[in-house]
N, C-alpha and C positions, 0 to 999 in steps of 0.2 A: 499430759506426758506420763509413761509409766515411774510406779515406783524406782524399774531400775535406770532408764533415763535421767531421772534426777537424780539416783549416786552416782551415776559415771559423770555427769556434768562437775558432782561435789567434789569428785575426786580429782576432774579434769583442774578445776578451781583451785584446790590444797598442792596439787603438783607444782603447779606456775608458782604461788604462794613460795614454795620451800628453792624453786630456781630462779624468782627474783630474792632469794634471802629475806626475804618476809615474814617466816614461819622453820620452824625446828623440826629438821626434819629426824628427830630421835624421838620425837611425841606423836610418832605416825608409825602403823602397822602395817606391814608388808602382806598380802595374802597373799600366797603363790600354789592356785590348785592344784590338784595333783592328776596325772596323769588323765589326759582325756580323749575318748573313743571318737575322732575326728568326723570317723567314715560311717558309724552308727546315726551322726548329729546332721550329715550332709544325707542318708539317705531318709532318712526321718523328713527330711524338707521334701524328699521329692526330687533333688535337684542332683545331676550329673557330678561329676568331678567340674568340667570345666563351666560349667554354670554356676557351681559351688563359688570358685575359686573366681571368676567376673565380679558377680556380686561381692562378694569380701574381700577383696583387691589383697587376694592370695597367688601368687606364682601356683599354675596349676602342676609345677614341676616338684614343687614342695609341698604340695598336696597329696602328691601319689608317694611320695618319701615318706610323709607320715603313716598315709594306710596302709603302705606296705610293709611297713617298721625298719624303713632304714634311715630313717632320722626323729627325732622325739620334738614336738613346738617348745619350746623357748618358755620361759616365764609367763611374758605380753601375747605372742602366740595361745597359750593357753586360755588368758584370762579373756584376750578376745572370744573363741571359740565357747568356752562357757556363757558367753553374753549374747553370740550367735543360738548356741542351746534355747538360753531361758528368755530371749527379745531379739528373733531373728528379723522383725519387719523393720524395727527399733534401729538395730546396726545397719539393714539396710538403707535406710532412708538418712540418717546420719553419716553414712561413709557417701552418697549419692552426692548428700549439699557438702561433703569436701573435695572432689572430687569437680568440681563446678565450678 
């Protein structure tokens, strides 16, 4: 498994953790990227708009709102998308077996 497979699993892990009341969630660090070139990272792969948006079980309606800028992704939006960037076979194969 890649490096970042195993922090998104850590991180899947600490979530559950702080919404079973498990863990304190004021001793956790929020990252929230900043702004990301959606349509640079979907042509980068190669892949269409609505092939983009299959794979990453994205509305390809809010797909074409982000490249066109009339809407900005969200927090989780973003952070997905930078995880698409830097381990795109990673999320794919991960969003595949929930999906199943």
């Amino acid at each position: 498994m890649s490096k970042l497979g195993k922090r998104l699993i850590k991180a899947a892990e600490e979530g559950l953790a702080i919404a079973r009341g498990e863990a304190d969630p004021s001793t956790y660090h929020l990252h929230i990227p900043p702004a990301i070139d959606t349509r640079a990272i979907r042509k980068s792969l190669k892949l269409t708009q609505q092939q983009f948006a299959t794979r990453y079980h994205i509305p390809v309606a809010t797909l074409r709102d982000w490249e066109q800028g009339r809407r900005v992704p969200d927090a989780p939006a973003r952070a997905l998308i930078a995880a698409i960037r830097e381990e795109p076979e990673v999320i794919r194969r991960a969003l595949k077996r929930t999906a199943a």
